[in-house]
VEXLOMAR-590060 format. One record per residue (C-alpha): residue number from 1; residue in three letters; x, y, z. Coordinates in Angstrom, 1 decimal. Layout:
<tiros>
<NUM,ala,<X,Y,Z>>
...
</tiros>
This chain:
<tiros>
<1,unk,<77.4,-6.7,136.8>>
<2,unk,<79.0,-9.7,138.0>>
<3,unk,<79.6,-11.0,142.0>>
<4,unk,<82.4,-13.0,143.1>>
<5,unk,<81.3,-14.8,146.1>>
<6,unk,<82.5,-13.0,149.3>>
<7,unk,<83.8,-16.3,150.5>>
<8,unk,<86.3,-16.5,147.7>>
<9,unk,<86.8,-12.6,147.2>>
<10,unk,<88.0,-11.5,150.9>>
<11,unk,<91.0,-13.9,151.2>>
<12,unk,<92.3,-13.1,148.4>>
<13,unk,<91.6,-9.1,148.4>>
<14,unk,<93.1,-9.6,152.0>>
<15,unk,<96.4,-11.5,151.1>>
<16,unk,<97.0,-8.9,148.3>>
<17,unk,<96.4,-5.9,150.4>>
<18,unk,<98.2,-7.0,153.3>>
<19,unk,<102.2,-7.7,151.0>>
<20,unk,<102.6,-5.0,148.4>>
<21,unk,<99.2,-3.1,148.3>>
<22,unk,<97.4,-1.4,145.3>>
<23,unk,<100.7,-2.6,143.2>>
<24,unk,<99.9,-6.0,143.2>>
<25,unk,<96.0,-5.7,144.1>>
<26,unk,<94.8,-3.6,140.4>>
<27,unk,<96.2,-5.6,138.2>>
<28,unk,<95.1,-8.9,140.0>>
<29,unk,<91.6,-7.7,140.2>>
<30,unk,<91.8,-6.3,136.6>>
<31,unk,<92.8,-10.1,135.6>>
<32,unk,<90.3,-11.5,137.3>>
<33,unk,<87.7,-9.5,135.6>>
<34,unk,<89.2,-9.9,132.6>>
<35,unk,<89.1,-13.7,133.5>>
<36,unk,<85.3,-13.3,134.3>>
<37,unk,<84.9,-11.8,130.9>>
<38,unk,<86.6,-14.2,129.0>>
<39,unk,<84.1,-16.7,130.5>>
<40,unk,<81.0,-15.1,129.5>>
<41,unk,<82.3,-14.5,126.2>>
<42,unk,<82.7,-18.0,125.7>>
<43,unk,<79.5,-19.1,127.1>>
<44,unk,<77.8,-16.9,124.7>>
<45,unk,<80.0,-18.0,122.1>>
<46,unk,<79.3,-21.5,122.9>>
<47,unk,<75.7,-20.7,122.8>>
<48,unk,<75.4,-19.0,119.4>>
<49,unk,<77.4,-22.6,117.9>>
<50,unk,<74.9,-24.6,119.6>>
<51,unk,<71.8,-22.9,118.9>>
<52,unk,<71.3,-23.8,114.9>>
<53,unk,<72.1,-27.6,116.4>>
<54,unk,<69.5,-27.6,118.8>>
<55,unk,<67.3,-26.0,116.0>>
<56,unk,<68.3,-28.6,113.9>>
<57,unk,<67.4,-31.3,116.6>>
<58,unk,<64.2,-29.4,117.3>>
<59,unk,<63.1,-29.8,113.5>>
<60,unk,<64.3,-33.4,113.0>>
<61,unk,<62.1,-34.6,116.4>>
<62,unk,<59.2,-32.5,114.9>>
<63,unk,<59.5,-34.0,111.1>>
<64,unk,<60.0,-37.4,113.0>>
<65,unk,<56.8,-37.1,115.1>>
<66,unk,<55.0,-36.1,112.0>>
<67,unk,<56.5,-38.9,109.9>>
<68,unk,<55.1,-41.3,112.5>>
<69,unk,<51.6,-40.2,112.9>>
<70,unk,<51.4,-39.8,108.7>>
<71,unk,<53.0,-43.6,108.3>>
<72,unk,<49.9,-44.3,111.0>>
<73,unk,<47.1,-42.4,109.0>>
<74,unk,<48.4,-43.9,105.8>>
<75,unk,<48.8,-47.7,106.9>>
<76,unk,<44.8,-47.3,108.5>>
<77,unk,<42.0,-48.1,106.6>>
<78,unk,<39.6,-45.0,107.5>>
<79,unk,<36.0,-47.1,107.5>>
<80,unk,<37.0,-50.2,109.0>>
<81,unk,<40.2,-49.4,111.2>>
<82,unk,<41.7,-52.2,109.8>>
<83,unk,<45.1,-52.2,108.0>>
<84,unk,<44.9,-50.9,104.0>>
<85,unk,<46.6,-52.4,100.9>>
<86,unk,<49.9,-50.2,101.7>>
<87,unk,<50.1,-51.8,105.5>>
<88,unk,<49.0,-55.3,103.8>>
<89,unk,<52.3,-55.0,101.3>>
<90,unk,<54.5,-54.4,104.2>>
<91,unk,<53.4,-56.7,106.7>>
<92,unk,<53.3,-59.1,103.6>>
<93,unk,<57.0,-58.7,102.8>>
<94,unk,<58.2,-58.7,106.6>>
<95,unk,<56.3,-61.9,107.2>>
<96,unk,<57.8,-63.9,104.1>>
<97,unk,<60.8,-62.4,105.3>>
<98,unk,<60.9,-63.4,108.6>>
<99,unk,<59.4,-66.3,107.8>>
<100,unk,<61.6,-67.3,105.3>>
<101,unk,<64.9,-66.6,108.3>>
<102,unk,<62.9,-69.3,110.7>>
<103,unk,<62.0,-71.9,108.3>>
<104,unk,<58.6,-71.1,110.5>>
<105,unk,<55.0,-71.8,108.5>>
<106,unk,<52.9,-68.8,107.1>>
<107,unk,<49.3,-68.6,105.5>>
<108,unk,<47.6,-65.9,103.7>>
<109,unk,<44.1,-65.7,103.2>>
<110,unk,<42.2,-63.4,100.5>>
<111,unk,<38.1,-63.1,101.8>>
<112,unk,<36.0,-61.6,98.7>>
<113,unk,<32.6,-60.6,99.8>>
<114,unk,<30.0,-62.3,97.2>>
<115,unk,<27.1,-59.9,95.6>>
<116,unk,<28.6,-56.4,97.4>>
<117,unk,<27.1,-54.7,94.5>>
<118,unk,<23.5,-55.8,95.2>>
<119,unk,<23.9,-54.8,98.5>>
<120,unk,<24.8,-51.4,97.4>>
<121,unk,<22.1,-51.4,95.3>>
<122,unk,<19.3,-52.3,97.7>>
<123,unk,<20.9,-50.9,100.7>>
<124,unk,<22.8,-47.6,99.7>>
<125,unk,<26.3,-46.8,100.1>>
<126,unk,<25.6,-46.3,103.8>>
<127,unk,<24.2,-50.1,104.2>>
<128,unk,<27.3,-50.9,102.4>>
<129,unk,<29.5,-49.3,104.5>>
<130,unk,<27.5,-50.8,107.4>>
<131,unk,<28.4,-54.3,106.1>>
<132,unk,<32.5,-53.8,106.0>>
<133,unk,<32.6,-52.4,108.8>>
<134,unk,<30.3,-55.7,110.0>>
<135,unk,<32.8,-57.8,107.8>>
<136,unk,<35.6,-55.9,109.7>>
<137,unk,<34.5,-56.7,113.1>>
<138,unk,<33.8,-60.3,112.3>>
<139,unk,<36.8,-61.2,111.2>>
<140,unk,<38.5,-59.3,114.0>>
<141,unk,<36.5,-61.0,116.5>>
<142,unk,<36.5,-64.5,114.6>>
<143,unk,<40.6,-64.9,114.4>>
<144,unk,<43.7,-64.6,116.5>>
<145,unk,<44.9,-61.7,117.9>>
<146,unk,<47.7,-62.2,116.6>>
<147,unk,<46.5,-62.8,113.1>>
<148,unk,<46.8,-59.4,111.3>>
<149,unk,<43.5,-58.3,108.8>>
<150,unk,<43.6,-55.5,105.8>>
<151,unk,<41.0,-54.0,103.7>>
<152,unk,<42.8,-54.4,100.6>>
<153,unk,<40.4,-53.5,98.1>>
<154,unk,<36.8,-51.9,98.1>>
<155,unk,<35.3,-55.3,99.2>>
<156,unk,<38.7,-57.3,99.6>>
<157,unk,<40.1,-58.3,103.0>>
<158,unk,<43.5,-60.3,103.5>>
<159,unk,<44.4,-62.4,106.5>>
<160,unk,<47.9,-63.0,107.5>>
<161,unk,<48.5,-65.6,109.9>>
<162,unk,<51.9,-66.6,111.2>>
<163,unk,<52.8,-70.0,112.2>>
<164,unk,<49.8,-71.3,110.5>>
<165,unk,<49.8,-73.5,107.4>>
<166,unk,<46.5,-74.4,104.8>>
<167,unk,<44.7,-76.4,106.9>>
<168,unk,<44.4,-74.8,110.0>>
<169,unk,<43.7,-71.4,108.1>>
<170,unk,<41.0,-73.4,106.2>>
<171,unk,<39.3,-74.5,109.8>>
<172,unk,<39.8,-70.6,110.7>>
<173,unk,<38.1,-69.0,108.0>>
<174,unk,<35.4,-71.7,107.5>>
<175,unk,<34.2,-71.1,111.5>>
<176,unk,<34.3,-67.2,110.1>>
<177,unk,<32.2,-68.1,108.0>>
<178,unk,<29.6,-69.7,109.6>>
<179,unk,<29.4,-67.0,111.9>>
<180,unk,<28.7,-64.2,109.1>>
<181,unk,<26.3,-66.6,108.0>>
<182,unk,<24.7,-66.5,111.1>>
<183,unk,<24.9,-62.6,111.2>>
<184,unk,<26.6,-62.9,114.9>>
<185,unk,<29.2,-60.9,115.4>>
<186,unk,<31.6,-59.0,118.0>>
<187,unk,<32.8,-55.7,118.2>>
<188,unk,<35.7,-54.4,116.5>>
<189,unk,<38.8,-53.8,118.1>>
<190,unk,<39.9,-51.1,116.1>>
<191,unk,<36.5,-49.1,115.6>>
<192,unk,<34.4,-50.2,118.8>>
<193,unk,<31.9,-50.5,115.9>>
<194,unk,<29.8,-53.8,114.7>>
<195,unk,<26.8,-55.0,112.7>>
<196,unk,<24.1,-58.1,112.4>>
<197,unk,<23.8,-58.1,108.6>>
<198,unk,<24.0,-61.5,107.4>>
<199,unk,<26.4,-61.7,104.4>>
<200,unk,<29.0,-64.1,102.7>>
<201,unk,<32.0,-64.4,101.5>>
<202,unk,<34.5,-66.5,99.1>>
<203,unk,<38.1,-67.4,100.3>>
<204,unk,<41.6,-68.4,99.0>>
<205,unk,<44.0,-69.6,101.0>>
<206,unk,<48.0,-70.4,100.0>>
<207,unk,<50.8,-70.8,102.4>>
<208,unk,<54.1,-71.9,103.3>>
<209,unk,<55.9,-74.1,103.0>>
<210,unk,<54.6,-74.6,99.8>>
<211,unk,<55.4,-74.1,96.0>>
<212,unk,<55.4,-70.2,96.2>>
<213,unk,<59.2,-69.1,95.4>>
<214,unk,<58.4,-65.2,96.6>>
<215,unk,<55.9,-62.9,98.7>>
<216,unk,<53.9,-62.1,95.2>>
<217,unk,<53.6,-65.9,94.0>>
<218,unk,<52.0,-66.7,97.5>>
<219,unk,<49.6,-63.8,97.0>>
<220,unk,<49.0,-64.9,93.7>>
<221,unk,<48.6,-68.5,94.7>>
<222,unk,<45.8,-67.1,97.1>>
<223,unk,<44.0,-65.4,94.6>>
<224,unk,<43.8,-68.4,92.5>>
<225,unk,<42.0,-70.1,94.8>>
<226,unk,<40.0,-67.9,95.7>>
<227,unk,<38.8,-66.9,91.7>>
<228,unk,<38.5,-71.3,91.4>>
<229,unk,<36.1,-70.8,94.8>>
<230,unk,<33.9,-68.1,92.6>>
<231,unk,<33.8,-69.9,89.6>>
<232,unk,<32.4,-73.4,91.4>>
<233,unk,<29.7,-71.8,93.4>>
<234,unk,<31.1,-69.0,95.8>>
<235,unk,<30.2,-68.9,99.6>>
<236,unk,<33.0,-71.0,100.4>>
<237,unk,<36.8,-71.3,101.6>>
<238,unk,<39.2,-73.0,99.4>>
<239,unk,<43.5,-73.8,99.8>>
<240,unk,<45.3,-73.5,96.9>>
<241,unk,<46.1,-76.9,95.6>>
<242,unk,<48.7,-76.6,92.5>>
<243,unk,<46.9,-79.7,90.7>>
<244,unk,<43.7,-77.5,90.5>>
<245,unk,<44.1,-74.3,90.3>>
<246,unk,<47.7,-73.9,89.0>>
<247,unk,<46.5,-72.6,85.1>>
<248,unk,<45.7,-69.8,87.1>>
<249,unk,<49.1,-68.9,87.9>>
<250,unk,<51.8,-66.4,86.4>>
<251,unk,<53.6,-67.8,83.4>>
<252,unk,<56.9,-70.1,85.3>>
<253,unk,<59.8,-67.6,85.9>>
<254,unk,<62.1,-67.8,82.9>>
<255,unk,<58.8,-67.3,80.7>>
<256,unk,<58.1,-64.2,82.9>>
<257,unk,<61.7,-63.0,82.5>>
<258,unk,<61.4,-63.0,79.1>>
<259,unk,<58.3,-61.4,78.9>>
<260,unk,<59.2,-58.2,81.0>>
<261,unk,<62.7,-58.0,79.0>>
<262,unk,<60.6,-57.7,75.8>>
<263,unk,<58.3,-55.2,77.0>>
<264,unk,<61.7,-53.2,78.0>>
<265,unk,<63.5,-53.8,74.9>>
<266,unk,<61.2,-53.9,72.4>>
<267,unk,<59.2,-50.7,74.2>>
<268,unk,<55.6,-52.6,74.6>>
<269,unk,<54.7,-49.9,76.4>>
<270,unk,<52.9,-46.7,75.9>>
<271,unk,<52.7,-43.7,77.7>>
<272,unk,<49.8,-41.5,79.7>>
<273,unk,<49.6,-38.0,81.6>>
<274,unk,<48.6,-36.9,84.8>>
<275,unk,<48.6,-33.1,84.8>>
<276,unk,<49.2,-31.3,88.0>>
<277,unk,<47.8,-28.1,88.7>>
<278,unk,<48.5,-24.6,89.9>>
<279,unk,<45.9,-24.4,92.9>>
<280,unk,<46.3,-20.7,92.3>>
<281,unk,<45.4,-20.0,89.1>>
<282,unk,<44.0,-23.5,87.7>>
<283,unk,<46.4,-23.4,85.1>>
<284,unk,<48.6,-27.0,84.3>>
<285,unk,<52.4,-26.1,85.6>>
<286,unk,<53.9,-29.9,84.6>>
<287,unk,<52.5,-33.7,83.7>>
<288,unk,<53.8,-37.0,85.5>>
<289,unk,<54.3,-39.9,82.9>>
<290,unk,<53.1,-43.2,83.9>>
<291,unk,<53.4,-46.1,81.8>>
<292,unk,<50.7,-48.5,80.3>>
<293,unk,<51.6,-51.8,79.3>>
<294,unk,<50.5,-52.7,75.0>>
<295,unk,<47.9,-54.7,74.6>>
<296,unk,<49.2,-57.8,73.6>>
<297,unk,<52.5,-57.8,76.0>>
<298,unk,<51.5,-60.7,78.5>>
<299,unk,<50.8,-58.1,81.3>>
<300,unk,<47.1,-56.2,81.8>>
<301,unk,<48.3,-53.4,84.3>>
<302,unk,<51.7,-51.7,85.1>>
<303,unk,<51.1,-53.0,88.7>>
<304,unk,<51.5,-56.3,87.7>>
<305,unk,<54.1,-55.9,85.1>>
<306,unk,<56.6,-53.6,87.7>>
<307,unk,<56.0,-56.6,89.9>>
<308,unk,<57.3,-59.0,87.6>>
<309,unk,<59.8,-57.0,87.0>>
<310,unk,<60.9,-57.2,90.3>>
<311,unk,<60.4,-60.8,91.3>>
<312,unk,<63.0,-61.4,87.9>>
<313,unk,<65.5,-59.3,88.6>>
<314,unk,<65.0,-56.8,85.5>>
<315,unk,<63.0,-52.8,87.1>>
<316,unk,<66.2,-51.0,86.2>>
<317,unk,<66.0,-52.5,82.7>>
<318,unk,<62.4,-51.8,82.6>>
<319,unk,<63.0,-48.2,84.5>>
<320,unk,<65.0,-46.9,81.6>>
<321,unk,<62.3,-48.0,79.2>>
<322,unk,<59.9,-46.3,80.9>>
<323,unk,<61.6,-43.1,80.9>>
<324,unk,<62.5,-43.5,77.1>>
<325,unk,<58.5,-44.4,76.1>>
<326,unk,<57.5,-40.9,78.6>>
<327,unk,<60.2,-38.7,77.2>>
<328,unk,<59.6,-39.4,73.6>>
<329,unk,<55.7,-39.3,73.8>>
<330,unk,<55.5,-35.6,76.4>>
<331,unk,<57.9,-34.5,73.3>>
<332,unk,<55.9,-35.7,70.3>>
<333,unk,<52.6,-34.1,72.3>>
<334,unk,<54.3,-30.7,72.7>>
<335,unk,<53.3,-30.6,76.3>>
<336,unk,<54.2,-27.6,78.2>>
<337,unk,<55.4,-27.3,81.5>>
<338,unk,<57.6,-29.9,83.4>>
<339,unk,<58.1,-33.6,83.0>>
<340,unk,<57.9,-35.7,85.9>>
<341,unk,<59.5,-39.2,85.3>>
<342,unk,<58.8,-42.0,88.3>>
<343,unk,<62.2,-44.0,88.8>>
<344,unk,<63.3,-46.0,92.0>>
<345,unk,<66.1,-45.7,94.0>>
<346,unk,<67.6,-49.1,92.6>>
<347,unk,<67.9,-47.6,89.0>>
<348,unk,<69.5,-44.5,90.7>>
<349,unk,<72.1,-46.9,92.1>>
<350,unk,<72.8,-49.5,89.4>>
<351,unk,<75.6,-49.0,86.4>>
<352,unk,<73.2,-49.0,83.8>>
<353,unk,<71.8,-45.7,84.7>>
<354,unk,<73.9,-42.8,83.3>>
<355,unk,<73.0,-38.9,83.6>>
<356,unk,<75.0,-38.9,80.5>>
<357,unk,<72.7,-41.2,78.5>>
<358,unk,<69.5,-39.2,80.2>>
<359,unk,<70.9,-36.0,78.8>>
<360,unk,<71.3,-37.9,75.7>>
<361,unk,<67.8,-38.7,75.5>>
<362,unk,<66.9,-35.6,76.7>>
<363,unk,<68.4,-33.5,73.6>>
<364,unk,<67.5,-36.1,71.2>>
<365,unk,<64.0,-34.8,72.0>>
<366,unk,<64.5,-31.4,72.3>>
<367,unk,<63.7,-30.9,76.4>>
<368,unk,<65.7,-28.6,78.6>>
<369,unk,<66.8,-30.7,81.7>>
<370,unk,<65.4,-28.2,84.1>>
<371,unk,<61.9,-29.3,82.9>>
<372,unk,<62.7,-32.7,84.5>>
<373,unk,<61.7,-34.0,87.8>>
<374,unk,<62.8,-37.2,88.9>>
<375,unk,<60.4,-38.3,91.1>>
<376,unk,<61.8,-41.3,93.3>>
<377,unk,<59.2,-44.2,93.8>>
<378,unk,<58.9,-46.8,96.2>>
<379,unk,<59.1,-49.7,94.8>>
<380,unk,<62.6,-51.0,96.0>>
<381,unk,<64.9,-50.0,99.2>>
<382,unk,<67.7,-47.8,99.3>>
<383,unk,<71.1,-50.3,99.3>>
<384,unk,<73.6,-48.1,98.5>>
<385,unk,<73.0,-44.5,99.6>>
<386,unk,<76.5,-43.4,99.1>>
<387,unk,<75.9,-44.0,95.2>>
<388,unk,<72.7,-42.9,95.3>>
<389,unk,<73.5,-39.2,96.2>>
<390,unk,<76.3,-39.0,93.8>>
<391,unk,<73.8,-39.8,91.2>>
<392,unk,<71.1,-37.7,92.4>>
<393,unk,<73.8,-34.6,92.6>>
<394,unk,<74.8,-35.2,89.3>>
<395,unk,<71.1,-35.2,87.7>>
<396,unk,<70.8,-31.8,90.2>>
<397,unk,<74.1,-30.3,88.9>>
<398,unk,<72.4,-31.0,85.0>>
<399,unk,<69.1,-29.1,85.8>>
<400,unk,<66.9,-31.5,86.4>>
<401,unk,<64.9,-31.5,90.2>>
<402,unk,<64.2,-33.9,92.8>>
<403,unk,<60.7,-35.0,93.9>>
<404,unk,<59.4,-37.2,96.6>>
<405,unk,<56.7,-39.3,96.4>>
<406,unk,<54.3,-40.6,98.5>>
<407,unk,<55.5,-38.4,101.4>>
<408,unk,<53.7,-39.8,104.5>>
<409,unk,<53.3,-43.3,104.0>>
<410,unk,<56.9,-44.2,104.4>>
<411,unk,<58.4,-44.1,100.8>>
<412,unk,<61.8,-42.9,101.3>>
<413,unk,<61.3,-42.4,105.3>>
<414,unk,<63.4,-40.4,107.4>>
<415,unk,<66.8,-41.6,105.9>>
<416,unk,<66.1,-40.1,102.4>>
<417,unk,<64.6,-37.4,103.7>>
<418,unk,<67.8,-36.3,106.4>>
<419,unk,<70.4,-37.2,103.2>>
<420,unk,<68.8,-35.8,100.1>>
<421,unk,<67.7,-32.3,99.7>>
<422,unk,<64.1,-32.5,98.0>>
<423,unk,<63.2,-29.7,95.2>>
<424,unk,<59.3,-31.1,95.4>>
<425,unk,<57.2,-32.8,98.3>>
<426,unk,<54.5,-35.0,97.1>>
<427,unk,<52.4,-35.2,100.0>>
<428,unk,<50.5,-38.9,100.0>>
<429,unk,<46.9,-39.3,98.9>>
<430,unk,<45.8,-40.9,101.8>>
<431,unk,<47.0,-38.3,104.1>>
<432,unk,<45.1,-35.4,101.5>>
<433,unk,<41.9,-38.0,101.3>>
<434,unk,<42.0,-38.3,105.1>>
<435,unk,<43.0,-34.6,105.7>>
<436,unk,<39.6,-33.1,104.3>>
<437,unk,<37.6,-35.4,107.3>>
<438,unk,<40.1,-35.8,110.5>>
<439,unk,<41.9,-33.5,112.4>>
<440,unk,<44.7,-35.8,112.7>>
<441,unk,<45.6,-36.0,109.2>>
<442,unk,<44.8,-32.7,108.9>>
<443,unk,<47.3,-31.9,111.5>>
<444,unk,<50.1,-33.8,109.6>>
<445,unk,<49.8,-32.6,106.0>>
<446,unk,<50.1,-29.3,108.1>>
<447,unk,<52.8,-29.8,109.5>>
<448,unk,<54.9,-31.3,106.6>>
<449,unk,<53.5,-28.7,104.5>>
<450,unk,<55.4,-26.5,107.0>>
<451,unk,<58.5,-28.2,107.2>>
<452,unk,<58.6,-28.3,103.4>>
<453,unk,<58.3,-24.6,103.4>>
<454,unk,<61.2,-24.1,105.6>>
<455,unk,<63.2,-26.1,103.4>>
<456,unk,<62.2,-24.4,99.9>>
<457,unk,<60.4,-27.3,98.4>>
<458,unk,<57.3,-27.0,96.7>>
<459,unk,<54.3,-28.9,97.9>>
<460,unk,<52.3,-30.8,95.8>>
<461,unk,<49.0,-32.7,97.0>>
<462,unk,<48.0,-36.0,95.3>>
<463,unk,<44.9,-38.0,95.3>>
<464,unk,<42.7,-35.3,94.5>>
<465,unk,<39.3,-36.3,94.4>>
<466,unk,<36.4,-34.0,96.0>>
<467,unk,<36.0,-30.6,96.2>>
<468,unk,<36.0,-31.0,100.1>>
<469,unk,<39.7,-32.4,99.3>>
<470,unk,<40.4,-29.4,97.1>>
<471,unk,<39.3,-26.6,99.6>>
<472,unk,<41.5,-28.0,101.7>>
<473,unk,<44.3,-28.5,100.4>>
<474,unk,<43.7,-24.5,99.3>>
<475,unk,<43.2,-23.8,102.8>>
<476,unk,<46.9,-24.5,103.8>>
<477,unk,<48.1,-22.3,101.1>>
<478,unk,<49.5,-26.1,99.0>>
<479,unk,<50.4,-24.5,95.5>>
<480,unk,<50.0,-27.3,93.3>>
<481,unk,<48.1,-30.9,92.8>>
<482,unk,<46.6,-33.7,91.2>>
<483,unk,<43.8,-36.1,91.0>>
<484,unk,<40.7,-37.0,89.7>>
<485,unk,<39.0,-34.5,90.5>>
<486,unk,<41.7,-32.1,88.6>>
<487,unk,<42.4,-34.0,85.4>>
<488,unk,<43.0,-37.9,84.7>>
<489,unk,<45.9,-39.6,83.2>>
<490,unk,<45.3,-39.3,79.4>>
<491,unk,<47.2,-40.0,76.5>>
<492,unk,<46.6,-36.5,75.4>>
<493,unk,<45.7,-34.5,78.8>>
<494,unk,<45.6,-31.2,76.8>>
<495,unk,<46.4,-28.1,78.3>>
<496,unk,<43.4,-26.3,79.4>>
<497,unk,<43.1,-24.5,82.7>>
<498,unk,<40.6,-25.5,85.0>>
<499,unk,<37.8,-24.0,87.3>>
<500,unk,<39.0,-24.2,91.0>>
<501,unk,<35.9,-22.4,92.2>>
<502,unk,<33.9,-24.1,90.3>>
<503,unk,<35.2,-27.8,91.5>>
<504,unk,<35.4,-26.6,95.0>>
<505,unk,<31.9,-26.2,95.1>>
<506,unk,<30.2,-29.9,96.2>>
<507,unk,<26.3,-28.7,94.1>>
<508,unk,<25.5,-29.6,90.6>>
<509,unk,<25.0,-33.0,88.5>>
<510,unk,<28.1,-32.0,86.7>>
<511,unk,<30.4,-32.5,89.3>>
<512,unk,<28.9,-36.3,90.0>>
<513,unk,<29.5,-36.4,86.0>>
<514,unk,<33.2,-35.4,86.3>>
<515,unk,<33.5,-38.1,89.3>>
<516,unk,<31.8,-41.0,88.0>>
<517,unk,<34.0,-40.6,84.7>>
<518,unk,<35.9,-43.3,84.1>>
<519,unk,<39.8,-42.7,83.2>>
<520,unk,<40.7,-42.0,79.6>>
<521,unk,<43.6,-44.3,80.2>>
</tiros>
C-alpha cells in the first residue's frame, strides 16, 4: 500500500541484514511501518480538523461576495444608474466626516425638476422616465468627475461636491442648467444612455464652511434654498443665505432637544402595523410596529423626528418610547402572531436599556416574550460589540428572537452578521424590487436566501409591491413577507388572510386599485 523509496530502503535493509539478521531486521521494518502508519493517521486526522475550517472559510468568502454585490445593487439607482437615497446618506456622512478631519470645503446641491407631473401627464410614464434618465446624463456630463450625483427621490437629484464651496457650486449648477435648457446633452456614464428633451429645474445649494453644525443641518440648509427658489419663480439655482431663508430651518438645537424628549416622555407618538405574511398559506404570521409622530408634536414624519433625535443626543430615550407606544397598542388590538419591535444597536448598548425592564413591560401587557422580535435597525453604528452581544443573549436567553434588517444594503454588514446569530433575515427591498427584473439581484437574494437556510433563519422579503415581486420571491421558496402589495401599515391591520394567487396575477382593475391605494397610516 505504501513504497519507501528504494534509495532509502536498500541501505538500510542492507546494514540490518548484514549484523544480526532477521533479529534486528522484523522489528525495524515493523517500526517503520508502524511509523508510516502513524503518519497517515495523522494526516487524515489533521484533515478531518481542518475541513469544517475551510468550510467555514468557503461560506464566509461566499456570504462576503454576496454581501458586496447586494451593497452594489442596493446603493444603484435602477433607471438612471446613478447613486439612490441610501448611497446619498452614506456618501453624505463620509464627506462631512472627512471633511470635517481636513478643515477642507464641501457643497451640497439638491436639483428639483419643475412640472415633472405634467410631463407625466402628457408624455406617459415612459417619457418620464425618458427625462431622468436625460436629467441623469446631464448632470453627469455637466459636473466633475469627481463630483458624486443621486437620485434621491422620484424627481430629486443631490450633488455632492468636495473641495467646493457656494459659489463655485452656484457657477456649476447654473452652466447645468443652461444646458438642460438647451436640451444638449451627453451620455451617461453609468447607463450609456441620454436624451434631448428640454426640461428645467430648481436648485439649493448649502456648504461648508458655513453655519451648518451637522451632515442633516447642511442637507436641510439645502433644501431651504431650494423650496425659497420654488416659491420666487422656479427655474433657477439659489445658495442658502441664513438672512433669507433661515425661517425655513429646524427649530435651534436646545428647542429641538426639547421637543424630541417630549415626544419620548410624554409618548406623542402613536403606533401602526405592517403585517407580514405566510407566502404559503396567505395567512398573517406576526406585525412590525413602526411609530408615527402625534399631530401636534413639532415633527411631521418619524424620519425626521429619529433624525432629530440623533443630531441631539436622545434615540435610545426615544427607542424605549417607541417600544412602550408598540407594545401597549399590538396588546390593546389583540393582534395575533409575533411582535416585531425596530431598535438600533446604540439602545442595545447603552445603560438605560434593561431586559429586565422589557420583560417588565412585556407582562404588564400580557405578551409571551417568545412573540418578540427585536429587529436591529440602522440607524447608528455598532460602538461597543462586546456589550452588545451580552445584551442580545440575554433578550435570546428570555424568548425573545433576533431579526436583521435591511439585509443587503449594509445594515449591520459582515461584522454583525459573523458575531451574532440571527433568528430572522430581512432581505432589503431594493434587492426584492430589483430581484423580479435583473439577474444580478436575482442572483444575490438567492444566494443569501441560501446561506440563511444553512444557518436556520427564517427569510423574510420586504418591499413587496407587484405581483411580478411576489412570484418571485415564491419562486425561491422565501416563506414570509411584506409590502404594499401584501397589506399596509394600519393602525388596525386586521387579521384576514390574503389571496397569493390572486395578487400574483398582474390582470384586473383591482390590482391597479390595491396599488394606487394610498396608506391607511
Amino acid at each position: 500500500m505504501f513504497a519507501i523509496p528504494l534509495g532509502i530502503a536498500s541501505p538500510v535493509i542492507y546494514s540490518l541484514s548484514s549484523t544480526n539478521g532477521d533479529d534486528i531486521l522484523l522489528p525495524t521494518l515493523a517500526i517503520i511501518a508502524l511509523a508510516m502508519v502513524l503518519g497517515v493517521l495523522t494526516v487524515w486526522l489533521a484533515r478531518r480538523v481542518l475541513e469544517p475550517a475551510e468550510r467555514l472559510d468557503k461560506a464566509r468568502l461566499i456570504l462576503e461576495d454576496a454581501y458586496a454585490r447586494a451593497r452594489a445593487e442596493s446603493l444603484r439607482d435602477s433607471l438612471t444608474g446613478l447613486g439612490n437615497h441610501r448611497a446619498f446618506q452614506e456618501e453624505l456622512e463620509r464627506q462631512w466626516a472627512q471633511a470635517g478631519r481636513r478643515n477642507d470645503r464641501l457643497a451640497l446641491a439638491i436639483v428639483d425638476l419643475d412640472d415633472f407631473r405634467r410631463v407625466n401627464e402628457t408624455e406617459g410614464h415612459v417619457g418620464g422616465d425618458r427625462v431622468l434618465v436625460g436629467v441623469a446624463a446631464t448632470l453627469t456630463a455637466g459636473l466633475r468627475r469627481s463630483d458624486h450625483i443621486f437620485r434621491i427621490g422620484g424627481d430629486e437629484f443631490a450633488v455632492l461636491m468636495a473641495g467646493q464651496d457656494a459659489e463655485t457650486a452656484y457657477l456649476s449648477l447654473r452652466r447645468v442648467l443652461a444646458t438642460a435648457l438647451e436640451g444638449r446633452v451627453g451620455l451617461s456614464r453609468e447607463t450609456g444612455r441620454g436624451t434631448a428633451l428640454p426640461w428645467s429645474f430648481t436648485a439649493g445649494i448649502a456648504a461648508v464652511p458655513g453655519t451648518a453644525r451637522d451632515r442633516a443641518t447642511l442637507f436641510r440648509e439645502a433644501d431651504a434654498a431650494l423650496l425659497f427658489g420654488k416659491r420666487h419663480g422656479r427655474t433657477c439655482v439659489t445658495a442658502y443665505d441664513p438672512e433669507r431663508h433661515a425661517s425655513a430651518i429646524d427649530r435651534p438645537i436646545a428647542e429641538l432637544a426639547a421637543d424630541v424628549a417630549k415626544v419620548a416622555t410624554v409618548g406623542a407618538l402613536r403606533a401602526v402595523f405592517q403585517p407580514i405574511f405566510d407566502l404559503r398559506n396567505g395567512r398573517p404570521r406576526g406585525y412590525e410596529g413602526l411609530i408615527r409622530p402625534m399631530p401636534g408634536s413639532g415633527f411631521s414624519d418619524p424620519g425626521e423626528l429619529f433624525a432629530a433625535a440623533e443630531s441631539v443626543g436622545r434615540t435610545v430615550e426615544l427607542d424605549l418610547a417607541c417600544m412602550t407606544t408598540c407594545v401597549a397598542s399590538f396588546a390593546a388590538l389583540g393582534l395575533p402572531g409575533s411582535l416585531t419591535l425596530n431598535i438600533s444597536p446604540r439602545t442595545l448598548e447603552s445603560d438605560e436599556f434593561s431586559v429586565h425592564s422589557l420583560l417588565k413591560l412585556l407582562g404588564r401587557h400580557g405578551l409571551d416574550p417568545s412573540r418578540i422580535v427585536l429587529e436591529l435597525t440602522e440607524r447608528q453604528a455598532v460602538e461597543d460589540m462586546v456589550r452588545l452581544v451580552r445584551a442580545v443573549d440575554a433578550c435570546r436567553a428570555a424568548g425573545m428572537r433576533l431579526a436583521a434588517d435591511d439585509v443587503g444594503a449594509g445594515n449591520a454588514g459582515l461584522r454583525l452578521l459573523a458575531q451574532l446569530r440571527f433568528d430572522i433575515v430581512k432581505i432589503d427591498l431594493s434587492l426584492v424590487q430589483g430581484g423580479a427584473v435583473r439577474a444580478t439581484s436575482q442572483e444575490v437574494v438567492r444566494t443569501l436566501k441560501d446561506l440563511a437556510d444553512r444557518w436556520g433563519a427564517l427569510v423574510i422579503a420586504e418591499g413587496v409591491e407587484t405581483p411580478e415581486q411576489l412570484v418571485f420571491v415564491r419562486s425561491l421558496g422565501i416563506r414570509a413577507g411584506q409590502g404594499y402589495l401584501l397589506g399596509r401599515p394600519a393602525e388596525d391591520p386586521g387579521t384576514d388572510a390574503v389571496d397569493l394567487a390572486r395578487l400574483s396575477t398582474t390582470s384586473g382593475d383591482w390590482l391597479a386599485d390595491r396599488l394606487r391605494a394610498p396608506a391607511t397610516a
